[in-house]
C-alpha positions as CSV (number, residue, x, y, z in Angstrom):
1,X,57.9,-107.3,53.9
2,X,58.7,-107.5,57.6
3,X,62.0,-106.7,58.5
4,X,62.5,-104.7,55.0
5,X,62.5,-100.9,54.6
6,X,59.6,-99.7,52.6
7,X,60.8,-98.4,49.1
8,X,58.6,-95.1,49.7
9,X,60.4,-93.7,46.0
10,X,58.7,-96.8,44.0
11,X,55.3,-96.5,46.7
12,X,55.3,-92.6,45.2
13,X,55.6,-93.5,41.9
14,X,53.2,-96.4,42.1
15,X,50.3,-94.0,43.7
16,X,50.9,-91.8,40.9
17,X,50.9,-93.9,38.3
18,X,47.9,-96.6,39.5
19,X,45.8,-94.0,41.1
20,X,46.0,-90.9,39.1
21,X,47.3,-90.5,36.0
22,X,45.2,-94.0,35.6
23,X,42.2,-92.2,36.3
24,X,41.7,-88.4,35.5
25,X,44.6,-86.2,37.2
26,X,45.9,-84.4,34.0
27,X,48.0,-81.4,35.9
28,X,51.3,-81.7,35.7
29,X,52.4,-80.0,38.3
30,X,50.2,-81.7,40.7
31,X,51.8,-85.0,39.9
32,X,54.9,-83.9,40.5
33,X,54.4,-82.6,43.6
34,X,52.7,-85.8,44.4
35,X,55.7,-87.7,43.0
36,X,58.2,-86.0,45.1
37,X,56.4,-85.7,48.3
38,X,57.0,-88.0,51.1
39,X,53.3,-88.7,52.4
40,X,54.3,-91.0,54.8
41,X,56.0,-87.8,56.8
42,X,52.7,-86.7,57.1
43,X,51.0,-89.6,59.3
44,X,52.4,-91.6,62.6
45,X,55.5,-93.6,62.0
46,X,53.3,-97.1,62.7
47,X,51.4,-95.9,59.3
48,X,53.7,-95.4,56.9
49,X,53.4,-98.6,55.3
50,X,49.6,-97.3,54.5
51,X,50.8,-94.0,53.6
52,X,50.9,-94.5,49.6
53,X,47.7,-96.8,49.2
54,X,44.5,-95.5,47.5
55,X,43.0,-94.7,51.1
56,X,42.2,-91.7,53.6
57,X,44.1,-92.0,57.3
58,X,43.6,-90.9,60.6
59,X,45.7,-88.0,62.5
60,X,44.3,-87.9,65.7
61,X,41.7,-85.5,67.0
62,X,39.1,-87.3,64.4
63,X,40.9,-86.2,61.8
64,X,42.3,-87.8,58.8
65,X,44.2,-87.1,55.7
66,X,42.6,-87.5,52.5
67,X,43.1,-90.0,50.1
68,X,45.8,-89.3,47.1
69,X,43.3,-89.0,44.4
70,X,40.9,-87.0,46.8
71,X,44.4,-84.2,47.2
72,X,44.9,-84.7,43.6
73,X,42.0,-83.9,42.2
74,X,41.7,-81.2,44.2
75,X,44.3,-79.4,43.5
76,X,43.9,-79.5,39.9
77,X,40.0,-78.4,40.5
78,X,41.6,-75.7,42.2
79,X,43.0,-74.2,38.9
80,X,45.8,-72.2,40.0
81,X,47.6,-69.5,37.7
82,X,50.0,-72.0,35.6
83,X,52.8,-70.3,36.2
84,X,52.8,-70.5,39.9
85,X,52.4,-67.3,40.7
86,X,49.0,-67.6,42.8
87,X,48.4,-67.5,46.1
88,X,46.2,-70.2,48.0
89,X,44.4,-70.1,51.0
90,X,44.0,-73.7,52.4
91,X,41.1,-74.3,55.5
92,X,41.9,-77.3,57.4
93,X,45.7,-77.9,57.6
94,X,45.6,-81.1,59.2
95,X,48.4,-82.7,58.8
96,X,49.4,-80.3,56.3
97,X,50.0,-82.6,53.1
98,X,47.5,-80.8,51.1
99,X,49.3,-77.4,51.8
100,X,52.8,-78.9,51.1
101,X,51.0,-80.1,47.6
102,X,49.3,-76.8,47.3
103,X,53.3,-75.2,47.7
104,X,53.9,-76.6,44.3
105,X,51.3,-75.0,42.3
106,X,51.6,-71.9,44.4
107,X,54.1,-68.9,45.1
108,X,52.5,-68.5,48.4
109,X,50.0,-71.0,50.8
110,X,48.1,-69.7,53.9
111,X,46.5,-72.6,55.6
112,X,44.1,-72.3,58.7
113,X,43.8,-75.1,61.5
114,X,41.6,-75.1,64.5
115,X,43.1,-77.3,66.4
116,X,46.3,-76.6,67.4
117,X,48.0,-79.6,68.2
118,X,48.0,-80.5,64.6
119,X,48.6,-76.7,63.6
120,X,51.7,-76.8,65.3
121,X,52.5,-80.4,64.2
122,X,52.3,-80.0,60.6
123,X,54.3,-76.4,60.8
124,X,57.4,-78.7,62.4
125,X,56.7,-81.2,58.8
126,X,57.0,-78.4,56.6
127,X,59.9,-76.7,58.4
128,X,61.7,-80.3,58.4
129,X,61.0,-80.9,54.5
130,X,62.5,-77.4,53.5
131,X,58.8,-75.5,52.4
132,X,59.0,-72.4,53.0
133,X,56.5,-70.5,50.9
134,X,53.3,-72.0,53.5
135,X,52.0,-70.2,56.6
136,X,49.7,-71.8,58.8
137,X,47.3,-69.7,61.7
138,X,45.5,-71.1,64.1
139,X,42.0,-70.3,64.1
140,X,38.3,-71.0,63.0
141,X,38.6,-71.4,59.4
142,X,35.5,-70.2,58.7
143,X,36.7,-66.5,58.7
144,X,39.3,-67.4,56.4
145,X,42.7,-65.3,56.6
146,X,41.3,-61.9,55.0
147,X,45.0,-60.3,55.6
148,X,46.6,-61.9,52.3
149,X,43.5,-61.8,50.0
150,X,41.8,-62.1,48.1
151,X,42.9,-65.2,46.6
152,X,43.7,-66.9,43.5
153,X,42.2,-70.2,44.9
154,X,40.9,-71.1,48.6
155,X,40.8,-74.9,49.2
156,X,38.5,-76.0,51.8
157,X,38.8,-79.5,53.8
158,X,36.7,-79.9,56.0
159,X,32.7,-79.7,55.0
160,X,30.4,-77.1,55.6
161,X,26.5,-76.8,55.2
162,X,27.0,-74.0,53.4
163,X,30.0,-71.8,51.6
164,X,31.2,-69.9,54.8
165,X,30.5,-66.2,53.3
166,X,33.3,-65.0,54.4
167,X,35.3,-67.0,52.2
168,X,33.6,-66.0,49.3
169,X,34.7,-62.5,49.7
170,X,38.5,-63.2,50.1
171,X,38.4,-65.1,46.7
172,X,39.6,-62.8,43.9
173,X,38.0,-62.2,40.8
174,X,38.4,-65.0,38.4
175,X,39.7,-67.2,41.1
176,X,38.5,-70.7,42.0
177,X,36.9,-71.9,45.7
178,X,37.0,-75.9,45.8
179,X,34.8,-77.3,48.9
180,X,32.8,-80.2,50.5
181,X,28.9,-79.2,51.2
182,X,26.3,-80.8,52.5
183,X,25.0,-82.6,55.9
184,X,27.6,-84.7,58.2
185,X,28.0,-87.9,56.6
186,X,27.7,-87.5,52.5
187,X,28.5,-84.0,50.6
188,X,28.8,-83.0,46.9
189,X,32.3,-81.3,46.3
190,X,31.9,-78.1,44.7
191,X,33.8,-75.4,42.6
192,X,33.0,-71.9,42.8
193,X,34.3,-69.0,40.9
194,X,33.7,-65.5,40.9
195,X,33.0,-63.4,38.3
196,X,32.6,-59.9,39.8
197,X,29.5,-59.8,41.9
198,X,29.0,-63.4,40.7
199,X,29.3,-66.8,41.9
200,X,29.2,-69.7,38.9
201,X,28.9,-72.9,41.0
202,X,29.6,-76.3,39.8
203,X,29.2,-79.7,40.9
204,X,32.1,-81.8,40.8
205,X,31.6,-85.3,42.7
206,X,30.1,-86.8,45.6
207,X,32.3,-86.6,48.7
208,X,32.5,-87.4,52.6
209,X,34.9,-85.3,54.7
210,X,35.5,-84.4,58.4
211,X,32.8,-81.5,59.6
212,X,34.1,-77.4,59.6
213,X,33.4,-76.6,62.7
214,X,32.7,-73.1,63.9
215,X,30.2,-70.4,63.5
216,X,30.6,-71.0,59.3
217,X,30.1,-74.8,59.7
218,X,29.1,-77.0,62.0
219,X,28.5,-77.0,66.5
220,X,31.3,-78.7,68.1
């Protein structure tokens, strides 16, 4: 393999095939996103070889991007309006792969990142791969982004002892909220959605993500 250009085209349609539609990614629309998508923009040049395999990887600032099936399944628990006319709010951009998948299934994406460096960073990917229906703030993602609520689905990745409550309030009626909870180091991934005054929670799998931190999550 040394000396040879990855084939990143076959790598995409390998992940797909091996580590989602093997197991239980269904949506459509999520694996073609996934399918088009060029992952490896999303990491440091020096991991693109790694970019495509069944793994999460770091970003800097002790961050990493999920693994494929982790984004997949995901965004299919996310249950967006079929027709693409939803509008997502992501927290934890990162290094903004999840909100470029999310840009597939939505007609708008407004994605929250504390740090900035990697705000900023994955703003520049977007703008170089031509998506131009995401938005990214920089800010505790804890308080959500109440101006564009509520929302059709809110995507959180980055795990919380709790539900940040403000979140709950920007989710719209019928909508979906998709999150990591639990203490540091194991959390169950759940899906909330309202139903008026109500919250139906459900427990999806058992998880381990970075730490929300911020008044809603965790003490830097």
């Amino acid at each position: 393999m040394f000396g040879k250009k990855p084939d990143f085209d076959q790598a995409r349609t390998q992940m797909v095939q091996d580590q989602l539609t093997a197991r239980d990614i269904t949506d459509p629309r999520v694996l073609e996103a996934m399918r088009i998508l060029p992952r490896h923009q999303f990491v440091q040049e020096k991991l693109w070889w790694r970019a495509y395999q069944d793994r999460p990887l770091p970003i800097g600032f002790k961050q990493t991007i999920s693994q494929p099936y982790m984004v997949a399944f995901m965004s299919q628990a996310l249950r967006l309006p079929p027709d693409g006319s939803g509008v997502a709010l992501e927290i934890g951009t990162g290094s903004g792969y999840q909100a470029a998948v999310l840009s597939y299934l939505a007609a708008h994406v407004y994605s929250v990142e504390r740090i900035e460096p990697l705000g900023l960073q994955a703003r520049q990917i977007l703008q170089k791969l031509g998506i131009d229906n995401v938005e990214i703030k920089i800010s505790d993602g804890g308080y959500g982004w109440p101006d564009y609520g509520p929302y059709d689905g809110i995507i959180v990745t980055a795990a919380a002892p709790e539900i940040p409550a403000p979140l709950t309030v920007q989710l719209k009626d019928g909508g979906h909220l998709v999150a990591p909870v639990g203490p540091a180091k194991r959390q169950t991934l759940l899906r909330i959605q309202r139903r008026g005054t109500e919250f139906i929670q459900e427990e999806l799998a058992p998880v381990a993500f970075v730490p929300l931190l911020g008044e809603h999550g965790w003490d830097d």
